[in-house]
MIZANU-219412 format. One record per residue: x, y, z of N, C-alpha, C in turn. Coordinates in pm, whole numbers, padded with zeros to 5 digits, always signed. Last residue first. Example, Ala and Ser with C-alpha at 12.3 -4.5 7.8 and 13.67 -1.06 7.14 Angstrom:
+01285-00225+00708+01367-00106+00714+01290+00003+00787+01319-00569+00780+01230-00450+00780+01320-00330+00780
***
This chain:
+04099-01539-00049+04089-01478+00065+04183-01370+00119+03957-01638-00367+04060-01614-00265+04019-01490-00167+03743-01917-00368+03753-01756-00352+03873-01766-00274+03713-02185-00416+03815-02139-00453+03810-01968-00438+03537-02357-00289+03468-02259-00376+03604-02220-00465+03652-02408-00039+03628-02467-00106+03618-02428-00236+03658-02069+00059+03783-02196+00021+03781-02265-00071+03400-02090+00085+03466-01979+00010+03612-02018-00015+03371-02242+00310+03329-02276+00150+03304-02166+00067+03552-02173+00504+03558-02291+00456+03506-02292+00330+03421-01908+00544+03504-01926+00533+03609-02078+00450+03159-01985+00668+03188-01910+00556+03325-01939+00490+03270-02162+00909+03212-02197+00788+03183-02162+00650+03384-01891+01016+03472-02067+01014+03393-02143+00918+03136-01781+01104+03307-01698+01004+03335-01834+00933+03033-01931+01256+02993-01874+01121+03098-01836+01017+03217-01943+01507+03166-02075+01386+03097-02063+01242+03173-01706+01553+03301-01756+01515+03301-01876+01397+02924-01631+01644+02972-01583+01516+03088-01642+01446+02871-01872+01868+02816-01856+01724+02860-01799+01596+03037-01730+02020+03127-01834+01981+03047-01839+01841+02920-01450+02056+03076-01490+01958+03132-01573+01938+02691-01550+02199+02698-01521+02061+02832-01492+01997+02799-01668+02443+02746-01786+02330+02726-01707+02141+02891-01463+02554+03005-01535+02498+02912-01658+02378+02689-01318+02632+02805-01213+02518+02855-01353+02422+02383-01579+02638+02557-01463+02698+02605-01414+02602+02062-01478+02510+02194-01547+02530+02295-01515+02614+01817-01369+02407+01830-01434+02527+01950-01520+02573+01862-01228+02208+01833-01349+02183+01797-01420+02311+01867-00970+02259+01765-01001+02232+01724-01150+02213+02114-00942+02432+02027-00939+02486+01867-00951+02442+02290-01069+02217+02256-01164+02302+02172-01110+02388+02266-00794+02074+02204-00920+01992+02193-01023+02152+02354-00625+02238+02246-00627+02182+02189-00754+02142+02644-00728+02274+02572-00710+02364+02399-00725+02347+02738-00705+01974+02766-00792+02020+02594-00837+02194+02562-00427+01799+02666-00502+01888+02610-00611+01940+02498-00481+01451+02420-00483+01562+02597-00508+01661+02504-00472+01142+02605-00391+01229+02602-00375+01403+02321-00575+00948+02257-00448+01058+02391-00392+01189+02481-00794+00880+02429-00681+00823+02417-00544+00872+02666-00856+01136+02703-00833+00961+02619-00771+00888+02487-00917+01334+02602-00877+01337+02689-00830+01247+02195-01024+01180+02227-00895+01281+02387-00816+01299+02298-01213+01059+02282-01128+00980+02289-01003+01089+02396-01401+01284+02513-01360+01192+02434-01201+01101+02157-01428+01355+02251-01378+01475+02377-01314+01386+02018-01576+01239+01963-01484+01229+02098-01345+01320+02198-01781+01144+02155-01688+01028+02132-01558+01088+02129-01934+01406+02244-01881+01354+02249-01779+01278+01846-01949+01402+01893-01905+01495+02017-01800+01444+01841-02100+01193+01752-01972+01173+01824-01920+01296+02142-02295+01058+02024-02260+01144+01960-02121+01177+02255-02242+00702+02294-02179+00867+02130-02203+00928+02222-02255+00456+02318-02364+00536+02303-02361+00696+02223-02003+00396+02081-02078+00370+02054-02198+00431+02414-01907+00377+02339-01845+00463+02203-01959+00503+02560-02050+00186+02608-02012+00287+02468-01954+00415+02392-01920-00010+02375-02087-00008+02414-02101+00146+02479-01664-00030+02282-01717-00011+02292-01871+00046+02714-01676-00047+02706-01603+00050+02549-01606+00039+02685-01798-00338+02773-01855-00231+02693-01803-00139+02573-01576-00511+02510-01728-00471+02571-01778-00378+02792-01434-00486+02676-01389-00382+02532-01491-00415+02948-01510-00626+02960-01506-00494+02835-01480-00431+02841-01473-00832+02840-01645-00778+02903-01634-00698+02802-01239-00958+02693-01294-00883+02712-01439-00853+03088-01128-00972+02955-01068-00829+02871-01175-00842+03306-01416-01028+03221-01318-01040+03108-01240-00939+03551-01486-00924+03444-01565-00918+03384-01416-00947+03883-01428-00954+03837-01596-00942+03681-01616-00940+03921-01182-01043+03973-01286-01138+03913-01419-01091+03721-01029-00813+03707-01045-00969+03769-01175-01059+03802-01133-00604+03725-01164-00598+03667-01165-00784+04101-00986-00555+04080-01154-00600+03960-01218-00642+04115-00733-00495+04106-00762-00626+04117-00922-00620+04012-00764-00197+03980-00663-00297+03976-00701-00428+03963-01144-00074+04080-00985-00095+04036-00914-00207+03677-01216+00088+03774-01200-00002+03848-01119+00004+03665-01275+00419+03595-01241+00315+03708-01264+00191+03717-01368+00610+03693-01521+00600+03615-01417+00509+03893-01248+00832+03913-01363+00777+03873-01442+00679+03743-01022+00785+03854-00995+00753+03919-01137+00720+03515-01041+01036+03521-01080+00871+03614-01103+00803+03611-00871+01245+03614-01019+01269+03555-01064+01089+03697-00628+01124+03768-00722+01149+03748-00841+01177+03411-00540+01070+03478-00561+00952+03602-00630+01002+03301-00541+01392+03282-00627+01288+03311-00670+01106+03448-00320+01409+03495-00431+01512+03408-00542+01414+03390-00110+01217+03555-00112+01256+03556-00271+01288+03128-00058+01337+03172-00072+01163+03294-00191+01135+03063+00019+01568+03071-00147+01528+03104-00185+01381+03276+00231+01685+03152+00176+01699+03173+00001+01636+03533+00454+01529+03499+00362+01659+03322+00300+01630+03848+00531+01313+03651+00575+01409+03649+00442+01496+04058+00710+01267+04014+00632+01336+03912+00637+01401+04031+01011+01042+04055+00946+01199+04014+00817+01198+03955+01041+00777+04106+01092+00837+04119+01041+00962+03765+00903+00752+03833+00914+00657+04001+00949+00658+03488+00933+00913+03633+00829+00923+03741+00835+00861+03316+01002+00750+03337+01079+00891+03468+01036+00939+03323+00847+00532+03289+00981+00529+03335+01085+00625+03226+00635+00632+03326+00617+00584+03425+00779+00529+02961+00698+00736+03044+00665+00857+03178+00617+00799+02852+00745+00530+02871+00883+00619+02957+00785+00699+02842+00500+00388+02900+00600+00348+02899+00762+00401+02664+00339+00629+02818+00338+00588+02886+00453+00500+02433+00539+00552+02489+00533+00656+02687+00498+00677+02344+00453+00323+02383+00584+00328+02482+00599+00468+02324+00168+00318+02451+00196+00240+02385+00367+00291+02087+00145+00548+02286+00112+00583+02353+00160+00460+01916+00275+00382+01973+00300+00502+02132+00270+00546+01884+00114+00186+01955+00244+00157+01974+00276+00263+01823-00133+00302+01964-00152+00238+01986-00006+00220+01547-00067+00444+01735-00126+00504+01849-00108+00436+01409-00034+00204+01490+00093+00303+01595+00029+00365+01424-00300+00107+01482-00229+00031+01482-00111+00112+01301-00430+00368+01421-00427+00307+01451-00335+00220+01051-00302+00347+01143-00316+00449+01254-00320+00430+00967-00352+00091+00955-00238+00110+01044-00207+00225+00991-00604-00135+00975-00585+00018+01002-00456+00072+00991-00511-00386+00913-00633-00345+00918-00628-00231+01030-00195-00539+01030-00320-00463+00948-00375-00412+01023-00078-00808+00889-00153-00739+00962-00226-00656+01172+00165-01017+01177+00089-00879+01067+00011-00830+01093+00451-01106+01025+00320-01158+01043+00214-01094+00842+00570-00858+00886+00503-00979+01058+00543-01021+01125+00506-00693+01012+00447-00656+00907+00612-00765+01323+00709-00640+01344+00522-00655+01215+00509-00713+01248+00942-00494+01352+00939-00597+01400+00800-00682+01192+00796-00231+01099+00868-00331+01152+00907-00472+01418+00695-00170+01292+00579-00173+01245+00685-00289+01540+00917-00082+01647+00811-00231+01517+00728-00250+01390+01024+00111+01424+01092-00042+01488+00996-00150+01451+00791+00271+01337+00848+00251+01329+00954+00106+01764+00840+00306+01677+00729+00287+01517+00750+00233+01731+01092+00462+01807+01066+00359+01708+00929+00257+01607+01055+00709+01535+01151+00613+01648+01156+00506+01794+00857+00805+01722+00812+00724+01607+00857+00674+02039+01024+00812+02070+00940+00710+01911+00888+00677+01958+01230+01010+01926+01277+00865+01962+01145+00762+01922+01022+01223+01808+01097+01171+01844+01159+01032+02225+00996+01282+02119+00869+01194+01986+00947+01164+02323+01207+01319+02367+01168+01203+02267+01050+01137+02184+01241+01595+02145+01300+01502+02241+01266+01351+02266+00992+01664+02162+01026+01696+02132+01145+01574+02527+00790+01681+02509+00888+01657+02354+00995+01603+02666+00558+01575+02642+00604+01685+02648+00730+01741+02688+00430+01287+02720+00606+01319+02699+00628+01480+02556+00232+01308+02643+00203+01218+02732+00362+01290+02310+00184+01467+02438+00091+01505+02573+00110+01421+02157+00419+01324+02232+00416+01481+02352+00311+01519+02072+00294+01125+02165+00383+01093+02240+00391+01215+01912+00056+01225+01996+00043+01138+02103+00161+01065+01756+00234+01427+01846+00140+01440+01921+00116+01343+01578+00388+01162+01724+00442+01254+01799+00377+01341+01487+00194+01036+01568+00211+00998+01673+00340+01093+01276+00125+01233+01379+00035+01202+01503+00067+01126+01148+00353+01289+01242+00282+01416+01312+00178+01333+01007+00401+01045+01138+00491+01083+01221+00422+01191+00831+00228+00897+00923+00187+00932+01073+00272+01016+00599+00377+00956+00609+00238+00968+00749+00185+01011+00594+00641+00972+00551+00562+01098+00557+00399+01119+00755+00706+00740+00796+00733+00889+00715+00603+00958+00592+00623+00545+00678+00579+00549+00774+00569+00715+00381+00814+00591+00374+00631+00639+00460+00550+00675+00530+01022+00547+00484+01048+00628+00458+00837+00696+00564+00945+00254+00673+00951+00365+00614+00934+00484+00287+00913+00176+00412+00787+00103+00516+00835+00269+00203+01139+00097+00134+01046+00234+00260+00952+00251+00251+01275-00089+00355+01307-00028+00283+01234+00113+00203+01063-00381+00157+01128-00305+00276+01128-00175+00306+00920-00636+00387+01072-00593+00290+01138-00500+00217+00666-00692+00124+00817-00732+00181+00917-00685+00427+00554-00596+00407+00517-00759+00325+00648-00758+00389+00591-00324+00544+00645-00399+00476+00666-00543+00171+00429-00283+00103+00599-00259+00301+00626-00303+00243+00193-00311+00150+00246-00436+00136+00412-00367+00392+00137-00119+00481+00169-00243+00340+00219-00358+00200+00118+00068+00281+00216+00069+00374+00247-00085+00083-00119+00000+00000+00000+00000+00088+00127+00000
***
């Protein structure tokens, strides 16, 4: 219903847009920028790239597709803000625990193309108990801390980094397998 009031360029579209989904996507800017008012304009950012999308754009899940402009506006303010200093939050601490077990910059081209990696990194995912999946995407997608996630899962700090570990460790393995270099 919402993407049909974008398609008619009615200005209801945001306003819904807010009430539906604004808490989700300022978590998803907040964990990335910790930073309150940087995540409010990333996702009155977000909200203009939707309306500016949408026609001709139709997404299929309306949730998601703000997630994703959310976090990519977000990472690119928080790459933005970082540029000359050493930043801090969860960008930094969860691109290192990856670091193992993603590809190297230019290896990913000569050995496997964008989209059979990212059949991998579906199959990979797809491999993973809902639990797991769901704990890895929080921590890797949505940039969630460590703390957060086991306080929503109902876990310890430590059961969710062993989880993530074993995730890495499996990714990792069949991106090996696979022959992606690392």
């Amino acid at each position: 219903m919402i993407v049909e009031l974008y398609w008619q360029r009615r200005e209801a579209a945001i306003s819904q847009t807010a009430e539906k989904y604004g808490g989700y996507c300022h978590a998803i800017a907040f964990n990335i920028l910790s930073d309150a008012a940087d995540s409010e304009e990333c996702v009155s950012d977000a909200y203009l790239n939707a309306w500016n999308s949408m026609p001709p754009h139709r997404p299929k899940v309306l949730r998601t597709f703000l997630g994703k402009i959310t976090r990519n506006l977000a990472l690119n303010r928080f790459m933005a803000r970082t540029a000359q200093k050493r930043g801090g939050g969860q960008v930094p601490l969860a691109l290192e625990e990856l670091c193992q077990c993603i590809p190297a910059p230019g290896g990913t081209e000569k050995t496997v193309d964008d989209r059979a990696l990212a059949r991998l990194l579906n199959e990979f995912l797809a491999s993973l108990p809902a639990r797991s999946r769901k704990i890895f995407m929080r921590r890797y997608w949505y940039l969630s801390p460590v703390g957060e996630i086991a306080r929503d899962f109902g876990m310890g700090e430590s059961s969710v980094k062993m989880s993530l570990l074993r995730s890495r460790r499996k990714l990792r393995e069949l991106l090996e397998k696979e022959g992606v270099l690392l």
